[in-house]
mmCIF file of the N, C-alpha and C atoms, coordinates in Angstrom:
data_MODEL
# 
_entry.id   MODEL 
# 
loop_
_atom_site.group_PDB 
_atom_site.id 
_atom_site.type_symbol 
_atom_site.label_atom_id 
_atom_site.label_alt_id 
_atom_site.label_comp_id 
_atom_site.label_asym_id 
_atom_site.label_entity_id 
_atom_site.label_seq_id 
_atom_site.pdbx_PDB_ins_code 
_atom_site.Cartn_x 
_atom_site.Cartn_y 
_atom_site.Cartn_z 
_atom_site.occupancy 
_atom_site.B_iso_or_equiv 
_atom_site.pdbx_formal_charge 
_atom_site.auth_seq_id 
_atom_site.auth_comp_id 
_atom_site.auth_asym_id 
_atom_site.auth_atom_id 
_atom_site.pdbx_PDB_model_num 
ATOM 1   N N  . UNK A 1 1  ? 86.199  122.660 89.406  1.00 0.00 ? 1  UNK A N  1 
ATOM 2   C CA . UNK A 1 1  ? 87.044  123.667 90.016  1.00 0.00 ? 1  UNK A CA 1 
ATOM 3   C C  . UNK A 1 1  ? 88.484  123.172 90.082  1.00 0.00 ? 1  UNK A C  1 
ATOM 4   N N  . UNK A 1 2  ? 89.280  123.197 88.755  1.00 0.00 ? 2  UNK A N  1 
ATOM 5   C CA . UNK A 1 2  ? 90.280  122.814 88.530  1.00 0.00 ? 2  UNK A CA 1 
ATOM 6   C C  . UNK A 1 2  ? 91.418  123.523 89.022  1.00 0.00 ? 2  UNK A C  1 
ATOM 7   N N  . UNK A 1 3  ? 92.464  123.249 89.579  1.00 0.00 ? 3  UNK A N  1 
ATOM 8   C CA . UNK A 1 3  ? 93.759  124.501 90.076  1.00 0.00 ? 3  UNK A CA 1 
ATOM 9   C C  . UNK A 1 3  ? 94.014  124.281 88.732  1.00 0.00 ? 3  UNK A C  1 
ATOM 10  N N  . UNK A 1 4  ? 94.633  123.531 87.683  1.00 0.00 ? 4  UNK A N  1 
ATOM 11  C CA . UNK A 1 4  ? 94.682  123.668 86.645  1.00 0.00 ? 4  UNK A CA 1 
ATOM 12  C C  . UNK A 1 4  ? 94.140  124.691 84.957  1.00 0.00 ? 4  UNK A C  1 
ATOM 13  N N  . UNK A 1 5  ? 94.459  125.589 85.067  1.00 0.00 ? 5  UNK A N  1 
ATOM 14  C CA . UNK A 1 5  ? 93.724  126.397 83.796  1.00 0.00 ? 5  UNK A CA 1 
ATOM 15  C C  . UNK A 1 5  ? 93.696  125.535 82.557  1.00 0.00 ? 5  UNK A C  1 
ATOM 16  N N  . UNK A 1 6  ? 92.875  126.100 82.340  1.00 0.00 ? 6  UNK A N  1 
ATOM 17  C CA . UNK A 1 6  ? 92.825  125.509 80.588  1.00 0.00 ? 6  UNK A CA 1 
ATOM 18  C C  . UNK A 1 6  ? 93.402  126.435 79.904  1.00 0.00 ? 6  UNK A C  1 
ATOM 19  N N  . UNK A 1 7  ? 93.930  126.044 78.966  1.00 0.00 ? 7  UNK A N  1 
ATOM 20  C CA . UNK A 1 7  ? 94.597  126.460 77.893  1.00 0.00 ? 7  UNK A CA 1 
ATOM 21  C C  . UNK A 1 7  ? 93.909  127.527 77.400  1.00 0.00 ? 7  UNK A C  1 
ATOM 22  N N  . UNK A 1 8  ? 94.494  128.875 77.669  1.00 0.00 ? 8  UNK A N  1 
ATOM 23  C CA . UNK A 1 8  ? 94.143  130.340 77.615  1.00 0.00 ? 8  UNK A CA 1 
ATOM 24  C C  . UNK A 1 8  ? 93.426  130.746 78.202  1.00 0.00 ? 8  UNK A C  1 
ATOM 25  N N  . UNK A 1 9  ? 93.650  129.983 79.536  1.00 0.00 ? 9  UNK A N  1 
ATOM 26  C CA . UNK A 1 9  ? 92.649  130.797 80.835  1.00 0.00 ? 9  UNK A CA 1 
ATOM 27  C C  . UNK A 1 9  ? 94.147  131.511 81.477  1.00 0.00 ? 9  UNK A C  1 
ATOM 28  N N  . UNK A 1 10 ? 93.637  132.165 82.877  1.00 0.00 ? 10 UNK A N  1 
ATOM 29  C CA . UNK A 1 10 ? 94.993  132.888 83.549  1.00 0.00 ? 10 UNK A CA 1 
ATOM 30  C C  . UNK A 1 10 ? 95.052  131.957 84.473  1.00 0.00 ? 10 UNK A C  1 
ATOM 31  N N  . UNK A 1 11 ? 96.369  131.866 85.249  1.00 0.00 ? 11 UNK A N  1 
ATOM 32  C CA . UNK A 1 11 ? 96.349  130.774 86.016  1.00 0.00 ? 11 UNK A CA 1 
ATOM 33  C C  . UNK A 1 11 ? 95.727  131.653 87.614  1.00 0.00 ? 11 UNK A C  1 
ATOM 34  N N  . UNK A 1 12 ? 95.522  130.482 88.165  1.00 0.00 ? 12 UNK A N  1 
ATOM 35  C CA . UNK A 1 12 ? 94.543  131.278 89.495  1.00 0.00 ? 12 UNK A CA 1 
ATOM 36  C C  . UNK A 1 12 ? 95.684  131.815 89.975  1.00 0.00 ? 12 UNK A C  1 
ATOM 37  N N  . UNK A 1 13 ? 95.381  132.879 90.965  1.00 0.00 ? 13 UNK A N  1 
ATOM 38  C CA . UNK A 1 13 ? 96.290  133.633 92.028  1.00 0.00 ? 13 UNK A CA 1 
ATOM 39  C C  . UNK A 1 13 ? 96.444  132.828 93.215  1.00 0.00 ? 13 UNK A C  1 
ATOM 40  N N  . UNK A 1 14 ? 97.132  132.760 94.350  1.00 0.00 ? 14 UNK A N  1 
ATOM 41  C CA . UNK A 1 14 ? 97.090  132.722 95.500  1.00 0.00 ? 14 UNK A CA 1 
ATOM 42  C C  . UNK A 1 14 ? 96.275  132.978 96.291  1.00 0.00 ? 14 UNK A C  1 
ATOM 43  N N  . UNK A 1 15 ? 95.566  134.084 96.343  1.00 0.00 ? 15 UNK A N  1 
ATOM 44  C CA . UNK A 1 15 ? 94.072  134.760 97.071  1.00 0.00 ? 15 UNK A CA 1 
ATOM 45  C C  . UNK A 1 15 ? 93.007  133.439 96.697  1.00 0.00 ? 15 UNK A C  1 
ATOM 46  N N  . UNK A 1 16 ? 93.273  133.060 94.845  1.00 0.00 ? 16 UNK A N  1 
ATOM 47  C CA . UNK A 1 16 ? 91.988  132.501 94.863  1.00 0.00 ? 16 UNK A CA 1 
ATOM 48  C C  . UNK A 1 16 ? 92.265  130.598 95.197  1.00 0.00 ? 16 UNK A C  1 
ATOM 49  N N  . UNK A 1 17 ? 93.635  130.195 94.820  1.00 0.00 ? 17 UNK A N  1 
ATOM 50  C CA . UNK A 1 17 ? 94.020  128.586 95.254  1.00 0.00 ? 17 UNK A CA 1 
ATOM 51  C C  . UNK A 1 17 ? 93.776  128.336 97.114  1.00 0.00 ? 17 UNK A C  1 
ATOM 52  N N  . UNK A 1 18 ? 93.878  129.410 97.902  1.00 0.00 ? 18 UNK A N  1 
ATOM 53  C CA . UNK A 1 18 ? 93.401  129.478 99.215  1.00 0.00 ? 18 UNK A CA 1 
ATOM 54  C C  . UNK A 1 18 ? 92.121  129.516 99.291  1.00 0.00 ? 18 UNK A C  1 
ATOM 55  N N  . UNK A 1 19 ? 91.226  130.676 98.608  1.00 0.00 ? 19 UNK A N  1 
ATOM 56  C CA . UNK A 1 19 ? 90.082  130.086 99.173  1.00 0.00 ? 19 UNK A CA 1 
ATOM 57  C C  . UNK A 1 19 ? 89.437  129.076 98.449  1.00 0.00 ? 19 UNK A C  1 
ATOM 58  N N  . UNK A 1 20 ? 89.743  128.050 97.788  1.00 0.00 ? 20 UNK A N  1 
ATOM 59  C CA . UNK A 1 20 ? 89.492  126.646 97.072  1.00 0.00 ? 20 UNK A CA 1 
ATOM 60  C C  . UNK A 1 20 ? 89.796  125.772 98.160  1.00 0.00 ? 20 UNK A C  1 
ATOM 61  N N  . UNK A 1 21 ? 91.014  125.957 99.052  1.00 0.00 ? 21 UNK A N  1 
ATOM 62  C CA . UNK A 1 21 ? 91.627  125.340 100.133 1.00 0.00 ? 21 UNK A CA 1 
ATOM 63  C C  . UNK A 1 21 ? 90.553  125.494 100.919 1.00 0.00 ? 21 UNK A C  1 
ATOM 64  N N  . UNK A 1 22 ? 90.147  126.746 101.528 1.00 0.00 ? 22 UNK A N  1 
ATOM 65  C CA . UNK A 1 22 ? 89.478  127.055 102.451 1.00 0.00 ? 22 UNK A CA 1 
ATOM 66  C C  . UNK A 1 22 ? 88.107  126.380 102.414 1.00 0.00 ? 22 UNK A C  1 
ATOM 67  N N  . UNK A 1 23 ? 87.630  126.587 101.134 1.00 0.00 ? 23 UNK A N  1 
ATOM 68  C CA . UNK A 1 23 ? 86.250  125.999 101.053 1.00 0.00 ? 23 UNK A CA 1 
ATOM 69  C C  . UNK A 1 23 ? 86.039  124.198 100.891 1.00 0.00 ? 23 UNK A C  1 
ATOM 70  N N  . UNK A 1 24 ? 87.243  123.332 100.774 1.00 0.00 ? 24 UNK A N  1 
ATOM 71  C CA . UNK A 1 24 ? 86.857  122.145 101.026 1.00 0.00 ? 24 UNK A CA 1 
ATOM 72  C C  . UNK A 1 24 ? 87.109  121.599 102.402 1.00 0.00 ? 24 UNK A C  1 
ATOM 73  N N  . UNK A 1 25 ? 87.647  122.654 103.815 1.00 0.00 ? 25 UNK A N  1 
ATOM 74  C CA . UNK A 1 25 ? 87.453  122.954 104.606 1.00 0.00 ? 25 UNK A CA 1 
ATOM 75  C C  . UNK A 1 25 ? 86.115  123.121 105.668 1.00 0.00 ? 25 UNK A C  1 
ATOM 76  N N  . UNK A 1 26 ? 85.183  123.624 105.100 1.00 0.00 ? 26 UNK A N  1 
ATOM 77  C CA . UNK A 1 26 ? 83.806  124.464 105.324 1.00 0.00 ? 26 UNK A CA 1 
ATOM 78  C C  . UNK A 1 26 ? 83.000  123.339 105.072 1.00 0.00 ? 26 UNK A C  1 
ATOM 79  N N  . UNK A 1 27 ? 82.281  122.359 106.357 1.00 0.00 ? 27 UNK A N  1 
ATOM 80  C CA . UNK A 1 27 ? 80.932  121.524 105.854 1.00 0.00 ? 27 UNK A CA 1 
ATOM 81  C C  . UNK A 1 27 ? 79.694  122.455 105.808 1.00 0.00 ? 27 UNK A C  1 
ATOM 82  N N  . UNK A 1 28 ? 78.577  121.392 106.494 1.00 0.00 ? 28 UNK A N  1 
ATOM 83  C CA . UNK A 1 28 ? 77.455  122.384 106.240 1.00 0.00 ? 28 UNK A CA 1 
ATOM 84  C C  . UNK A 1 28 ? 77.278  123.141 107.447 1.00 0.00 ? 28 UNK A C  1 
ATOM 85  N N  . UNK A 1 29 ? 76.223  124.252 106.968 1.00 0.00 ? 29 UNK A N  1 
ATOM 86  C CA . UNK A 1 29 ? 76.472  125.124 107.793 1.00 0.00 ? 29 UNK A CA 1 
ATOM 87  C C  . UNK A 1 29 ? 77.306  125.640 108.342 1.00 0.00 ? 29 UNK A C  1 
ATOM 88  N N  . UNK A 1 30 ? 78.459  125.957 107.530 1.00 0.00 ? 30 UNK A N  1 
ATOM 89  C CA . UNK A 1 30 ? 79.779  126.812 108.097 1.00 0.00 ? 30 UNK A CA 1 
ATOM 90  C C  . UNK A 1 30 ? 80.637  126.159 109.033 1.00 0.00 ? 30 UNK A C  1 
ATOM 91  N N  . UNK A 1 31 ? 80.553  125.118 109.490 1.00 0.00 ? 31 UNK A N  1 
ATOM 92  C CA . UNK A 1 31 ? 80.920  124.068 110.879 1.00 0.00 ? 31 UNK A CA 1 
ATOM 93  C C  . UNK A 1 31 ? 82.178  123.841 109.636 1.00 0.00 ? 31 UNK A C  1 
ATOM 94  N N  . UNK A 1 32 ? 83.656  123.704 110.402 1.00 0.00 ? 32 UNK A N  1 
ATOM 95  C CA . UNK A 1 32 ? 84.591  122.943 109.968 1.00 0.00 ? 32 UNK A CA 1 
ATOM 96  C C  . UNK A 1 32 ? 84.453  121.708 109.933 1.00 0.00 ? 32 UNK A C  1 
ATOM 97  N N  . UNK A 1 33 ? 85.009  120.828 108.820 1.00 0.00 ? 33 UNK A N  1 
ATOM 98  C CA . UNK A 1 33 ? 84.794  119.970 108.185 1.00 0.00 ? 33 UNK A CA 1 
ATOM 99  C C  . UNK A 1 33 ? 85.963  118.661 108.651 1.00 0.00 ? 33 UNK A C  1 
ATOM 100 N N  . UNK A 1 34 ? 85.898  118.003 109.808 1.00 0.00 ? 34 UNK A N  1 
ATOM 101 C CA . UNK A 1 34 ? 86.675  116.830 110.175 1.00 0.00 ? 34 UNK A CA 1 
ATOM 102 C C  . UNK A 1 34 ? 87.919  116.009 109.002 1.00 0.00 ? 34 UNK A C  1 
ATOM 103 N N  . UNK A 1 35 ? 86.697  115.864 108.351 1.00 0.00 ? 35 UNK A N  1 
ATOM 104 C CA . UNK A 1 35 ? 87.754  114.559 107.382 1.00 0.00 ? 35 UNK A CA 1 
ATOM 105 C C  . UNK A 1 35 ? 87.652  114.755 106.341 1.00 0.00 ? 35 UNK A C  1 
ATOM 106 N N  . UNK A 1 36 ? 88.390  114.484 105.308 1.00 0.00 ? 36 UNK A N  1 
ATOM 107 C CA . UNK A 1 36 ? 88.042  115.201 103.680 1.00 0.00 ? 36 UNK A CA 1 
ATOM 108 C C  . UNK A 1 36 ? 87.432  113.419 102.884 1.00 0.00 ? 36 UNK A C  1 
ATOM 109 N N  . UNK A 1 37 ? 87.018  113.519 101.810 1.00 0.00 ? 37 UNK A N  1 
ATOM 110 C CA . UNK A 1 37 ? 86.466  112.282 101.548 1.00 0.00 ? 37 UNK A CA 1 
ATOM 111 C C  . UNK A 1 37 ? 87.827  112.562 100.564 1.00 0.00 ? 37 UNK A C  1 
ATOM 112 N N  . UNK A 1 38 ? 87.686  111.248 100.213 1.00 0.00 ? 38 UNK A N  1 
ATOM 113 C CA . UNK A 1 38 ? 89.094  110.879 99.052  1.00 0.00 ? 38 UNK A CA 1 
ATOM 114 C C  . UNK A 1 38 ? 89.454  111.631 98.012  1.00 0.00 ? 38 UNK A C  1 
ATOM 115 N N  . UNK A 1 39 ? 88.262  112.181 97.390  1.00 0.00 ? 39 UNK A N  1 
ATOM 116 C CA . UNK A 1 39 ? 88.168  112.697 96.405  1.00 0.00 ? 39 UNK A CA 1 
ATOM 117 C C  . UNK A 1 39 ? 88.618  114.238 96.266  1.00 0.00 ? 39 UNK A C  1 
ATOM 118 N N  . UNK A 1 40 ? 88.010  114.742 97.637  1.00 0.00 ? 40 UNK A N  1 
ATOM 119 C CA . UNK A 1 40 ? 88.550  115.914 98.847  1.00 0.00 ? 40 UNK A CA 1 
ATOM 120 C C  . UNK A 1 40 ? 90.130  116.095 98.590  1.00 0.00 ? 40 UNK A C  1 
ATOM 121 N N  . UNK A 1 41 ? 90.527  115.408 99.327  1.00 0.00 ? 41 UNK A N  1 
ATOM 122 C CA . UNK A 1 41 ? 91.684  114.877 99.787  1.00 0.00 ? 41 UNK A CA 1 
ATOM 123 C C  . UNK A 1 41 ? 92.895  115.126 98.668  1.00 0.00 ? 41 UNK A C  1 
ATOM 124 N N  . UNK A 1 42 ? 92.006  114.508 97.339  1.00 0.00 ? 42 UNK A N  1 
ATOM 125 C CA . UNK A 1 42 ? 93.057  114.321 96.014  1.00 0.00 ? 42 UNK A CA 1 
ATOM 126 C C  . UNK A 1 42 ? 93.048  115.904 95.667  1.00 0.00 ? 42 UNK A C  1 
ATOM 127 N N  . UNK A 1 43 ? 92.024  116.498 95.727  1.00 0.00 ? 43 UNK A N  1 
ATOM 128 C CA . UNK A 1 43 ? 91.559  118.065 95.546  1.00 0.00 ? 43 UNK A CA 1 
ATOM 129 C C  . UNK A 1 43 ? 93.163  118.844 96.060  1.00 0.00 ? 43 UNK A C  1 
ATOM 130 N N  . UNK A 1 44 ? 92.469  118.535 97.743  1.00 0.00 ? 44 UNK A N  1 
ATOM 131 C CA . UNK A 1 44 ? 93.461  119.546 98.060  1.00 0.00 ? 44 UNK A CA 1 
ATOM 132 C C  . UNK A 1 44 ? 94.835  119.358 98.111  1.00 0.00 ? 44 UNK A C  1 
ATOM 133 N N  . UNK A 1 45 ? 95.326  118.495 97.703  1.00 0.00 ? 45 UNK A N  1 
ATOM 134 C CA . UNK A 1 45 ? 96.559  117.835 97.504  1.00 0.00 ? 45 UNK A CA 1 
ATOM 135 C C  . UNK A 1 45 ? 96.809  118.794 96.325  1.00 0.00 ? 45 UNK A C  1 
ATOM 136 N N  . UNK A 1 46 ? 96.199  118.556 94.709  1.00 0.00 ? 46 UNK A N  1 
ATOM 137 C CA . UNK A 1 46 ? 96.561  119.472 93.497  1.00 0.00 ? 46 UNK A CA 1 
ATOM 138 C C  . UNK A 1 46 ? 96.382  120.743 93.563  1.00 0.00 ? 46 UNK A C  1 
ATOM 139 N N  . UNK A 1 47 ? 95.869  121.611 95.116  1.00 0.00 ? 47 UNK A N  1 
ATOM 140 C CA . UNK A 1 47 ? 95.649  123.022 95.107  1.00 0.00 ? 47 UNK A CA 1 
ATOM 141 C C  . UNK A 1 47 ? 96.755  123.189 95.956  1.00 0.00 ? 47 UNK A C  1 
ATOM 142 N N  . UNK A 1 48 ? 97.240  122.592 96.634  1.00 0.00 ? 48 UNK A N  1 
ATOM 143 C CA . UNK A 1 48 ? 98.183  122.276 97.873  1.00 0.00 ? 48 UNK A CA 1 
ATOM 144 C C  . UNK A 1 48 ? 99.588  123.280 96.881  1.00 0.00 ? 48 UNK A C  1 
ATOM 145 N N  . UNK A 1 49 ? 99.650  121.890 95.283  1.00 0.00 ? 49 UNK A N  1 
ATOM 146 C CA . UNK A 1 49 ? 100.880 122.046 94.260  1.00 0.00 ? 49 UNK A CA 1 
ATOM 147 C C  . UNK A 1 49 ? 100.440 123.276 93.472  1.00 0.00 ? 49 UNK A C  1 
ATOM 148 N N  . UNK A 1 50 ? 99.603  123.351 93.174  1.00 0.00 ? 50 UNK A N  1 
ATOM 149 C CA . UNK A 1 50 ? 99.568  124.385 92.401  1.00 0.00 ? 50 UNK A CA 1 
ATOM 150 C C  . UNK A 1 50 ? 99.774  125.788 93.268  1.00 0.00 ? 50 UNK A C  1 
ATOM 151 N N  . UNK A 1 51 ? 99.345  126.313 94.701  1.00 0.00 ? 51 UNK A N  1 
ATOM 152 C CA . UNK A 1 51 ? 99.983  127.209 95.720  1.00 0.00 ? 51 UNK A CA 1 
ATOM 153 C C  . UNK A 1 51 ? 101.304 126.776 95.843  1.00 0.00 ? 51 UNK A C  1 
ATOM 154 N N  . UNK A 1 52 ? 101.934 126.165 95.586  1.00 0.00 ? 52 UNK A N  1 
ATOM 155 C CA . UNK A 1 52 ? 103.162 126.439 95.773  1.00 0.00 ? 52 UNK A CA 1 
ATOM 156 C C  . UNK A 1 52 ? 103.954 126.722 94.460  1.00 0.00 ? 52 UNK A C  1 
ATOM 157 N N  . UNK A 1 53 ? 103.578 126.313 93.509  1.00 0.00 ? 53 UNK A N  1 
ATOM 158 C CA . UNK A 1 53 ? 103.731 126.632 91.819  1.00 0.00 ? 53 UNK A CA 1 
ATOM 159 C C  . UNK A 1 53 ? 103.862 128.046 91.939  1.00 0.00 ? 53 UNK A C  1 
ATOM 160 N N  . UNK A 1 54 ? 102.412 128.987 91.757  1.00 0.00 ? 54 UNK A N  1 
ATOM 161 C CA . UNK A 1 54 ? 102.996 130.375 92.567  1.00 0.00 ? 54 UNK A CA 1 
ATOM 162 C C  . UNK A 1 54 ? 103.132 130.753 93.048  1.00 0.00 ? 54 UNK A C  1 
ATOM 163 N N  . UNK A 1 55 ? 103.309 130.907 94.352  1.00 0.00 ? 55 UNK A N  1 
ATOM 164 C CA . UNK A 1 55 ? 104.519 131.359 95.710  1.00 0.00 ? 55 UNK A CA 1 
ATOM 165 C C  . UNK A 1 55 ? 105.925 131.531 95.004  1.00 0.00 ? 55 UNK A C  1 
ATOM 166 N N  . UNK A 1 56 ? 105.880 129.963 94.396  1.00 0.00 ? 56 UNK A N  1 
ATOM 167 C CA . UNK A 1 56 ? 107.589 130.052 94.004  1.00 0.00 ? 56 UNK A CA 1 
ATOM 168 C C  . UNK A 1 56 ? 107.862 131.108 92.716  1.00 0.00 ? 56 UNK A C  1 
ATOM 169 N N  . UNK A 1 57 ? 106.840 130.746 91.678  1.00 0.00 ? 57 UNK A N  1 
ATOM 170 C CA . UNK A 1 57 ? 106.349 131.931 90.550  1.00 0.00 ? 57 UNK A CA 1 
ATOM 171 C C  . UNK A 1 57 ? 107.016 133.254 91.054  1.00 0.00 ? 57 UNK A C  1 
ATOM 172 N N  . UNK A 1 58 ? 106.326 133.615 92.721  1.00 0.00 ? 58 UNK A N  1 
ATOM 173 C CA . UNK A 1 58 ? 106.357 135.008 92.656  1.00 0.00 ? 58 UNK A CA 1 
ATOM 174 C C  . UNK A 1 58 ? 107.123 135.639 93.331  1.00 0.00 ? 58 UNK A C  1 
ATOM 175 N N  . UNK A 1 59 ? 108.426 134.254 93.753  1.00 0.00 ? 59 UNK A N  1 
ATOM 176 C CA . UNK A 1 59 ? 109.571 134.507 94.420  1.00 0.00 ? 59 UNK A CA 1 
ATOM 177 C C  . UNK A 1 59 ? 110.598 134.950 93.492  1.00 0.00 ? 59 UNK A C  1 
ATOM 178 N N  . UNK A 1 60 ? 110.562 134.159 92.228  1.00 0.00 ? 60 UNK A N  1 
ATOM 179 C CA . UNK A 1 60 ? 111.057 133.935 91.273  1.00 0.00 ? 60 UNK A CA 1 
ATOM 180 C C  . UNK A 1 60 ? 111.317 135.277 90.636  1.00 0.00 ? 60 UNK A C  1 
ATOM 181 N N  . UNK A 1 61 ? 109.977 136.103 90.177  1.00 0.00 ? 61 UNK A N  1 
ATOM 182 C CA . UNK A 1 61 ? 109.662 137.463 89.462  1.00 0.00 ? 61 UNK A CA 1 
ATOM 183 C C  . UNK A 1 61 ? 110.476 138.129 90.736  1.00 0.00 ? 61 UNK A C  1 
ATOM 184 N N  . UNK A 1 62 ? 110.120 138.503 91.675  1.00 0.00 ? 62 UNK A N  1 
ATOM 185 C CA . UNK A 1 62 ? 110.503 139.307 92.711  1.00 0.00 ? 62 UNK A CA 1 
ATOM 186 C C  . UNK A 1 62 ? 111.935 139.796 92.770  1.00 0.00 ? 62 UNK A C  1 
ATOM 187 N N  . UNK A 1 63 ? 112.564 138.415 92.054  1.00 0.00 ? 63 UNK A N  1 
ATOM 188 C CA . UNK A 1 63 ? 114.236 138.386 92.303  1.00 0.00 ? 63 UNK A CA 1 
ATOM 189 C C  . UNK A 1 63 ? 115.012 138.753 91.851  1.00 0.00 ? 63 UNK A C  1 
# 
């Protein structure tokens, strides 16, 4: 579950880089999730950049 597309995919939306956010959020059973493991962590860091990639994208078009 890459924020990254592959080459001639569409790039994700905002709706969907949030709930990628959201869901490494979510342990088991629906209970929020304390601490992210490293790997977590590196995750939401590159979904973190890539939501802001388009935000700015769609500040950009807007203007």
């Amino acid at each position: 579950m890459s924020p990254t597309p592959s080459p001639g995919s569409a790039r994700p939306s905002a709706d969907e880089l949030n709930e990628r956010i959201r869901a490494l959020w979510i342990g088991p059973g629906g209970h929020p999730t304390l601490r992210l493991t490293d790997v977590q962590r590196d995750e939401y860091h590159r979904l973190l950049a890539a939501l802001r990639d388009v935000e700015r994208g769609d500040v950009v078009e807007a203007a």
